[in-house]
C-alpha positions as CSV (number, residue, x, y, z in Angstrom):
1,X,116.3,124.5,90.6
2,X,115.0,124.8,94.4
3,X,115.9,128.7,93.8
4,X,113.0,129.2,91.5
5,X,110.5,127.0,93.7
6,X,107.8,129.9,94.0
7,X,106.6,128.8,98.0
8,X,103.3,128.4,98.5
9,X,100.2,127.4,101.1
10,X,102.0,124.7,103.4
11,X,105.5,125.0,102.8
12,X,107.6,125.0,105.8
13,X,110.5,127.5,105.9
14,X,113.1,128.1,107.9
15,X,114.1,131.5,108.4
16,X,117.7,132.3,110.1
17,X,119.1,136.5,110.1
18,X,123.2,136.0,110.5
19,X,124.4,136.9,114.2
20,X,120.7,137.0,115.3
21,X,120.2,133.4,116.3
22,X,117.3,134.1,118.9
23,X,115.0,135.3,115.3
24,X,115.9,131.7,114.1
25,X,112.4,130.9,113.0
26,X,110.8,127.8,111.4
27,X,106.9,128.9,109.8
28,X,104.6,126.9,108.1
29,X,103.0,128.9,105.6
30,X,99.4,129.4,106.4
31,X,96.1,129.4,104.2
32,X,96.1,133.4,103.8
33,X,99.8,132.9,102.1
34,X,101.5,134.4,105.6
35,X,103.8,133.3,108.5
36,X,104.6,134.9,111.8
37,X,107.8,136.3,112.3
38,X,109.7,138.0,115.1
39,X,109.7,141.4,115.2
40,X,107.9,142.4,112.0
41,X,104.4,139.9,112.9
42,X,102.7,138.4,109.5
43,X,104.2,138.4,106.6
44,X,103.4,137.5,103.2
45,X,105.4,135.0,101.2
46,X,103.2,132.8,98.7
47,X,104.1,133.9,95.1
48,X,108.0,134.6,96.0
49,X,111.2,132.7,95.5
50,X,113.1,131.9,98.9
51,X,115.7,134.5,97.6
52,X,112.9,137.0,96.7
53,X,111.6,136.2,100.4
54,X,115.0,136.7,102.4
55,X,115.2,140.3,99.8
56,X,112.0,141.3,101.1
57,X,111.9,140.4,104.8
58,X,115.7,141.9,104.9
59,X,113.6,145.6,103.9
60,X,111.1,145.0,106.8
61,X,113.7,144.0,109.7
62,X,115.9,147.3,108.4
63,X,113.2,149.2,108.6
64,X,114.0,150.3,112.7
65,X,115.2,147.0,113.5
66,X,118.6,145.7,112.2
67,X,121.1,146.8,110.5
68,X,122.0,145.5,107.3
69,X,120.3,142.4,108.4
70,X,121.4,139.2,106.1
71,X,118.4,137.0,106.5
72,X,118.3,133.6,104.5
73,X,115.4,131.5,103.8
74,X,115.6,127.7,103.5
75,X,112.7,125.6,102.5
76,X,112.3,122.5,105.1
77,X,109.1,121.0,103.5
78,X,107.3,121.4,100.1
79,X,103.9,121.1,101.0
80,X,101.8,124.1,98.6
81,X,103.2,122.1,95.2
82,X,101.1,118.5,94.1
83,X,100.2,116.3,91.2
84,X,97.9,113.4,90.9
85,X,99.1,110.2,89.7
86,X,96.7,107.5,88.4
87,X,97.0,103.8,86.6
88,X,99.3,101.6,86.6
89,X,102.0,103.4,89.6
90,X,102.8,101.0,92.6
91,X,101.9,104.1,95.0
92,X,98.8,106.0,93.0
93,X,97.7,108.9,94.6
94,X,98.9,112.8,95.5
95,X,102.5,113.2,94.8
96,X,104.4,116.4,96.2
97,X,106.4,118.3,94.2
98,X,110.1,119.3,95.3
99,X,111.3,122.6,93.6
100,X,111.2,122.3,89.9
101,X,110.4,118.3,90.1
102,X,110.4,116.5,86.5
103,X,109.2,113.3,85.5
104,X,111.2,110.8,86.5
105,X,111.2,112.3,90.5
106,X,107.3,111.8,90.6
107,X,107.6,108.2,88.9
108,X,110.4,107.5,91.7
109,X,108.0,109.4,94.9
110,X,105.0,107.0,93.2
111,X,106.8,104.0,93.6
112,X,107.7,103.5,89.8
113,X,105.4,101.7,87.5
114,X,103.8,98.8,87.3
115,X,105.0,95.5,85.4
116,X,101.6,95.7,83.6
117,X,102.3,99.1,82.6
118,X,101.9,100.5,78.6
119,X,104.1,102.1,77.5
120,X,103.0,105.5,77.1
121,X,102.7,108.2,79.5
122,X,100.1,111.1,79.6
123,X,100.5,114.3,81.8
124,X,96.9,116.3,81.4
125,X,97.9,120.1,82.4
126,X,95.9,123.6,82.3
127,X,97.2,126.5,80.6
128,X,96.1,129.9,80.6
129,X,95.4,131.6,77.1
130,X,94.4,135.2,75.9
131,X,97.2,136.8,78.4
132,X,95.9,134.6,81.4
133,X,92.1,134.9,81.4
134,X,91.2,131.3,79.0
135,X,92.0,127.8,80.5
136,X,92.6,125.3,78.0
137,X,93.3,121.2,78.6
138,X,96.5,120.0,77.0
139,X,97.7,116.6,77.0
140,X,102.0,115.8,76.8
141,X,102.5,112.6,75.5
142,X,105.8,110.5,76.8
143,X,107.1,107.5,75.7
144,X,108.0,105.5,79.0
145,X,110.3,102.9,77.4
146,X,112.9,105.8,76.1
147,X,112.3,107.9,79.4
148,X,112.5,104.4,82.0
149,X,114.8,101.9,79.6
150,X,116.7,103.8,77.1
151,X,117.3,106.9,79.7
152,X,116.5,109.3,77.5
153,X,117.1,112.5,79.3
154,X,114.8,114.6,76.7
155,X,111.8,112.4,77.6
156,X,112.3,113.6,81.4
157,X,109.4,116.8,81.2
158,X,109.4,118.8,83.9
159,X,106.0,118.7,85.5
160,X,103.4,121.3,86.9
161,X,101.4,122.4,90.4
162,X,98.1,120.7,89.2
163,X,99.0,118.3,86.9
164,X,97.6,114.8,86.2
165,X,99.6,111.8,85.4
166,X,98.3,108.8,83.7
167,X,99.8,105.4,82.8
168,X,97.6,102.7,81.3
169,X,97.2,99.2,81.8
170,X,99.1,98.1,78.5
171,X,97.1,95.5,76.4
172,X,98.0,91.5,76.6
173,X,98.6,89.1,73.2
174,X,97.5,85.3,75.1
175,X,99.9,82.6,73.7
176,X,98.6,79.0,74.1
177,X,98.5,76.0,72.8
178,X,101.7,74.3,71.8
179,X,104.5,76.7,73.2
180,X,106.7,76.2,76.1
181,X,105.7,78.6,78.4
182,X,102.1,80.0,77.6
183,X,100.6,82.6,79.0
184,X,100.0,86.5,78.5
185,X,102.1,89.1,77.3
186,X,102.5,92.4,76.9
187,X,102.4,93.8,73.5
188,X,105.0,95.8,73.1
189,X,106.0,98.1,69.7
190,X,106.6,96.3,66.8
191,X,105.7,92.7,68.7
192,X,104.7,90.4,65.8
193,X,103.3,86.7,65.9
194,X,107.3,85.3,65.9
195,X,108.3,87.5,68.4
196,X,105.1,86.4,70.8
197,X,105.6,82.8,70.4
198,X,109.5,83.6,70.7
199,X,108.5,85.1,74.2
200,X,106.2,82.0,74.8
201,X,110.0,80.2,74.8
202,X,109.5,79.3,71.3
203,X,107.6,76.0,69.8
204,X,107.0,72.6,71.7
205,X,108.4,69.6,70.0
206,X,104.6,68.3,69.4
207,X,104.1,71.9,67.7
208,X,102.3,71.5,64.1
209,X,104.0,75.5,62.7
210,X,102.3,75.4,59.7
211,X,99.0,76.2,61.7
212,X,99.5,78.5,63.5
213,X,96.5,80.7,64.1
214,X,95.3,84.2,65.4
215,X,92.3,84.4,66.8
């Protein structure tokens, strides 16, 4: 949920405090994790929740300023939040993250995938170990076609600040010779020498199927 969207560097908020319109602020979080605000001057917002944020400047602006001041924070632009998409996308490249984004949001923001795309997906992610101190390289594994054509809702990960995405070029089974329409194709699961030359449209009437052969 955007509630738990922890802002960071380069978000833009917008920061209203009810029947106070002229502190109606909008702030783009800065490299030192602060924004300007009326009144109160810098404040520091990285590594808080738009709800912990309007908690937390409410304190400041009570502190000589308002009374009871009902502040709410609104998050304009996610900036601070990115992964990296790579292979076969339409649009590889940096991908911002929208509150808790999963899978199937950076696939859609990249474009989708490819036509010549495999059909597994690999998110590359670093976790901390030994209370926060060890990094370690994991790699999730997701299985496109339940995820994209089966809509498998359990395939749908959520995905990270940081995190790599990868789909390869799938590998190609070349059909020739006496079949209607030859050509390459994919190979998918389970494809088997009937099922290529069925996606080749099947034999030509000049086709010898007793020799057939796999080179």
């Amino acid at each position: 949920l955007a509630e738990d969207y922890v802002v960071g560097e380069g978000d833009l908020l917008k920061i209203t405090v009810y029947e106070n319109p002229a502190l109606t602020t909008e702030a783009r979080v800065g490299g030192d994790g602060k924004i300007s605000f009326p009144l109160i001057g810098e404040v520091k917002v990285t590594g808080k929740t738009s709800a912990e944020i309007e908690r937390y400047m409410a304190g400041l602006l009570e502190d000589g300023y308002i009374r009871k001041p009902h502040v709410t924070v609104f998050i304009e632009e996610y900036k601070s939040k990115k992964v990296t998409v790579l292979g076969e996308f339409v649009k590889p490249g940096l991908v911002e993250l929208r509150g808790n984004a999963t899978l199937m949001e950076v696939i859609s923001s990249a474009g989708g995938v490819t036509p010549n795309a495999g059909e597994t997906l690999f998110i590359q992610r670093q976790i901390f170990r030994g209370g926060g101190s060890e990094k370690e390289d994991i790699t999730v594994t997701v299985d496109l076609k339940r995820l994209l054509e089966e809509g498998d809702v359990t395939a749908n990960a959520p995905v990270q600040d940081g995190d790599s995405i990868y789909v390869p070029r799938a590998s190609f089974v070349y059909v020739t010779g006496e079949v209607k329409t030859p050509g390459a194709y994919k190979i998918t699961k389970g494809l088997t020498v009937l099922k290529a030359i069925t996606l080749a449209g099947g034999f030509s009437d000049k086709a010898w199927k007793g020799n057939t052969k796999i080179i």
